[in-house]
C-alpha positions as CSV (number, residue, x, y, z in Angstrom):
1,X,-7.3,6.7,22.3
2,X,-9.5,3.9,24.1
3,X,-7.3,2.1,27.0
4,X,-7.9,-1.5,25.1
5,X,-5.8,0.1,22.4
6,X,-3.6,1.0,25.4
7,X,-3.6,-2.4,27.0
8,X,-2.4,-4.6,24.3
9,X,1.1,-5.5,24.1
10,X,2.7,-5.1,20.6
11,X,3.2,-8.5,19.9
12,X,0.1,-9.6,20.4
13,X,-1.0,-6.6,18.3
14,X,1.1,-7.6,15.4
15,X,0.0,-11.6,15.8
16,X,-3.4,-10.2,15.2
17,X,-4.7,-11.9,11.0
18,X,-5.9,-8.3,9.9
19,X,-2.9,-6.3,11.2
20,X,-0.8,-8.9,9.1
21,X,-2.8,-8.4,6.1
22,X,-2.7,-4.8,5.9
23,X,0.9,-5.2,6.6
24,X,1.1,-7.0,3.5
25,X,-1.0,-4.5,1.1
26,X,0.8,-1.8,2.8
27,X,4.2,-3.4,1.3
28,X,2.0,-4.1,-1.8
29,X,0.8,-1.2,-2.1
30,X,4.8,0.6,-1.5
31,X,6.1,-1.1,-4.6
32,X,3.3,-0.5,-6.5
33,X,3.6,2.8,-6.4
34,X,7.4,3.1,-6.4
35,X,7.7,0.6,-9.4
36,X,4.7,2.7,-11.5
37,X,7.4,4.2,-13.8
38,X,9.0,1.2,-14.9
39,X,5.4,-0.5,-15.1
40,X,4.4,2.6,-17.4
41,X,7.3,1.9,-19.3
42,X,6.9,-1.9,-20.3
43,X,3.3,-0.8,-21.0
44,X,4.0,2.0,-23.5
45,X,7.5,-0.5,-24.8
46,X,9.3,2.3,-24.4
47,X,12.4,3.6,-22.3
48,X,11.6,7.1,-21.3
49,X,7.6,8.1,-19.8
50,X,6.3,11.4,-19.6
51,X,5.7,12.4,-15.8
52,X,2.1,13.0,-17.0
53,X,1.6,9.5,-18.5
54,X,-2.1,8.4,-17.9
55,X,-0.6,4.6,-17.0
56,X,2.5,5.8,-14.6
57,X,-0.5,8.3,-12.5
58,X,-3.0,5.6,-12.7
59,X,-0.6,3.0,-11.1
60,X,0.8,5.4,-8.2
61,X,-3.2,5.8,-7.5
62,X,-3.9,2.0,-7.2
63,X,-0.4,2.1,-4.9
64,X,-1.7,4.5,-2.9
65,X,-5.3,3.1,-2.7
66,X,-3.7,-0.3,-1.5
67,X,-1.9,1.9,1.1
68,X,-5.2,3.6,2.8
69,X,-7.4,0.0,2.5
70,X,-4.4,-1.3,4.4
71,X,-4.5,1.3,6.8
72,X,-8.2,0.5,7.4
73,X,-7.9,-2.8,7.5
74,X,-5.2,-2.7,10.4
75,X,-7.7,0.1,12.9
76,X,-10.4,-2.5,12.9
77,X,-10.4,-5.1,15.4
């Protein structure tokens, strides 16, 4: 790890705009891909989905896509 990494207090780490944003797609991103069952199920209109439902895997993906733009978004400075 660099030393300007080092040197920066936390606080006026998390005051930084991009460290906010990819706090807020990292939270997106979270409940996407915790809520991808029930968003399967109001798609298919149906109470029970399939663990290999093409909808429920697709969502968890965009969840998890979310999560590592997020990630990337909070290293750069």
């Amino acid at each position: 790890m660099t030393t300007a990494l080092l040197l920066v207090s936390l606080v006026e780490r998390l005051s930084q705009v991009n460290v906010i944003i990819g706090i807020i797609l990292c939270a997106l991103g979270i409940a996407i891909a915790c809520l991808a069952r029930r968003i399967a199920c109001a798609a298919r209109k149906s109470g029970k989905v399939p663990n290999d439902d093409t909808i429920m895997i697709t969502t968890k993906v965009i969840g998890l896509i979310f999560i590592v733009i997020a990630l990337v978004v909070m290293i750069i400075q």
